[in-house]
VMD Tcl script that draws the C-alpha trace (Angstrom):
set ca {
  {30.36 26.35 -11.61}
  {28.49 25.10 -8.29}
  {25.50 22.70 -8.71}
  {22.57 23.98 -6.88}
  {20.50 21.86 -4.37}
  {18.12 21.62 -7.23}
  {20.55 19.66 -10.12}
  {21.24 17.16 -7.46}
  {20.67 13.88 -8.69}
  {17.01 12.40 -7.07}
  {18.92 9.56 -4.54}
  {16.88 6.65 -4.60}
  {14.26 5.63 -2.04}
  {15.68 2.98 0.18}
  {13.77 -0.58 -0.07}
  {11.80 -1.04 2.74}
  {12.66 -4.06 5.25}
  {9.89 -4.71 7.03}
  {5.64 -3.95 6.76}
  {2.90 -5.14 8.81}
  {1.05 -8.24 7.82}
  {-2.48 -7.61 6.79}
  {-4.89 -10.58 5.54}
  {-5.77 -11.07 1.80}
  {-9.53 -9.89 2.98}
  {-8.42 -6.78 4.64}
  {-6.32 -6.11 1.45}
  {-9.57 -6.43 -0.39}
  {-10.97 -3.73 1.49}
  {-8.37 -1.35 1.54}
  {-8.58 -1.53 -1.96}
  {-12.49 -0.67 -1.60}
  {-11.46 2.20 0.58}
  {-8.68 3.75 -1.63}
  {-11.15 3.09 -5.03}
  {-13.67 5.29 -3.28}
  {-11.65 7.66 -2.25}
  {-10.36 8.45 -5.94}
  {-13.86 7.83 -7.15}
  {-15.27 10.69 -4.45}
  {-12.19 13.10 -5.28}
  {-12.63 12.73 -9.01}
  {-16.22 13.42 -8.74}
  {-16.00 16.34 -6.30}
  {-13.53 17.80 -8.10}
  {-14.94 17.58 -11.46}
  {-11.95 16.74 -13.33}
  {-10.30 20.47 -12.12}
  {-7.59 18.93 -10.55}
  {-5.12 16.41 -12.32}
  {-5.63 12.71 -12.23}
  {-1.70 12.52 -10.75}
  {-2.57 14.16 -7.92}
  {-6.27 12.26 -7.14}
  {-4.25 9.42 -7.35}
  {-1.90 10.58 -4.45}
  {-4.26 12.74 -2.47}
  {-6.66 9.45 -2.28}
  {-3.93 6.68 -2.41}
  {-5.56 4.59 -5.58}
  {-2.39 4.94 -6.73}
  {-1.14 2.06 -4.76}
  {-4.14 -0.39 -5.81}
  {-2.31 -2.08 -8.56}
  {0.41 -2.82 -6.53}
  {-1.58 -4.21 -3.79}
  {-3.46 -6.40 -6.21}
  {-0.55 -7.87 -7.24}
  {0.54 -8.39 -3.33}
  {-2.75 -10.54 -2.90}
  {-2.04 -12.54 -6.26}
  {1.29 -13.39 -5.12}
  {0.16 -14.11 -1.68}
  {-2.48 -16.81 -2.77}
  {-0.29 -17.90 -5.17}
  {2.00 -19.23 -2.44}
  {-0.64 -20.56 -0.56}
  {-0.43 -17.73 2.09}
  {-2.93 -15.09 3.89}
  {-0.26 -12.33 4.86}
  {-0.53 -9.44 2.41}
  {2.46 -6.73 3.07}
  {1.55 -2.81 4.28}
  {4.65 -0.58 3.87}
  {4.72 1.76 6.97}
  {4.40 4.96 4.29}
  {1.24 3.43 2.45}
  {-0.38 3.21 6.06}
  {-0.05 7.85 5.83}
  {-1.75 6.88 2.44}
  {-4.58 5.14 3.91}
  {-5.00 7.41 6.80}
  {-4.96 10.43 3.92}
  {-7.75 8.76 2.00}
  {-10.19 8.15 4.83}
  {-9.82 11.66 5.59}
  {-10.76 12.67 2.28}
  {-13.42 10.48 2.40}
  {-14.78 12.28 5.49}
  {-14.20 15.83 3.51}
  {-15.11 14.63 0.60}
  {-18.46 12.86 1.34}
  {-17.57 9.28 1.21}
  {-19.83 6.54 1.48}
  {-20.78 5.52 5.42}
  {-19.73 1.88 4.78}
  {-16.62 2.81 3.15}
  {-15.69 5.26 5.83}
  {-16.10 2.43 8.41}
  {-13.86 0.28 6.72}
  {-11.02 2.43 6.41}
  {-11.31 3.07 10.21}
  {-11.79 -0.30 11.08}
  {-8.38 -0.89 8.81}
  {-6.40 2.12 10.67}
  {-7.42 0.70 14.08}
  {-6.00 -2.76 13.08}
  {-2.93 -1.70 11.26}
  {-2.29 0.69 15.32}
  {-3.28 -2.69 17.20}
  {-0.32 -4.64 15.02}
  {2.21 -1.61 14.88}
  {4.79 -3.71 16.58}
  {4.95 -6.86 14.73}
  {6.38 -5.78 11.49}
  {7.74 -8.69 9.49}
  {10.40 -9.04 7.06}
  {9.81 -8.40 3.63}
  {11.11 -10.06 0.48}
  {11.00 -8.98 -3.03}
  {9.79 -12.00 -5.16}
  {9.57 -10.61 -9.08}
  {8.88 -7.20 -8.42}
  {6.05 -7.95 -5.64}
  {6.50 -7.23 -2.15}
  {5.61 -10.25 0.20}
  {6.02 -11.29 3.44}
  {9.27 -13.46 4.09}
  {8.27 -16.24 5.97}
  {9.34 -19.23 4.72}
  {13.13 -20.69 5.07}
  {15.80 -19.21 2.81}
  {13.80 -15.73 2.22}
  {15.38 -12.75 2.45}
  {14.85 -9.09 1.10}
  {16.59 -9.79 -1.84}
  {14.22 -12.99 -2.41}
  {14.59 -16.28 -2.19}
  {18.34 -17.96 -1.92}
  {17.19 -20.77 -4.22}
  {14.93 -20.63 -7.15}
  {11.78 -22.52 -6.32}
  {10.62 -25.27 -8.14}
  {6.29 -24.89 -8.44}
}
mol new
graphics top color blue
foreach p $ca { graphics top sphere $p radius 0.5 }
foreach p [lrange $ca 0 end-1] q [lrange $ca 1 end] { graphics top cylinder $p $q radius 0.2 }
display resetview
């Protein structure tokens, strides 16, 4: 019996190896931007829709992980806060929600200003390293994207 396309076995995503560098500020308002957008969706929506997909369509589905990026990043004393090149589609997807969906002036501002930075630094992705479970920025000596080569000593 042939397996159809469909029983295939979902192949993992591959780990990213590079992001661009955003600062632990600008993190803190693309966190503002995607909030609002799943806060405007949500509302607009009026529950119709499943929370799965506001989460997607308005890309508060990556604010967790991009609160942990910022604790990490002041935790090691730095101001570089990873931005995955697929989570910069997210972004873009949100402000344009925001614009459908009625989103706050401010808000909307933000998420522009954020696009038109994240363009302007397109081709200085950095390295990425996985330290437990967090994406950062590899920029000291002995990081890779598998982590650190030694264990650190805080």
């Amino acid at each position: 019996m042939r397996r159809s396309r469909r029983d295939k076995p979902a192949q993992a995503e591959e780990p990213p190896t590079s992001a661009l560098s955003i600062s632990v500020s600008e993190a803190k308002h693309l966190i503002e931007v995607l909030r609002h957008a799943g806060a405007q969706i949500s509302e607009l929506t009026r529950g119709d829709v499943d929370e799965g997909w506001v989460a997607e369509a308005s890309g508060s589905a990556l604010i967790a992980s991009f609160y942990a990026r910022i604790g990490l990043s002041v935790t090691r004393g730095s101001d570089a806060v990873p931005v995955l090149t697929r989570e910069i589609g997210q972004l873009e997807a949100a402000v344009l929600n925001l614009e459908s969906y009625e989103g706050h002036e401010v808000i909307l501002c933000l998420g522009y200003e954020l696009l038109q930075k994240l363009e302007s630094r397109k081709d200085a992705c950095r390295a990425l390293c996985l330290v437990d479970g967090v994406w950062a920025i590899a920029d000291e000596k002995g990081e890779s994207a598998s982590g650190t080569e030694a264990p650190s000593m805080i």
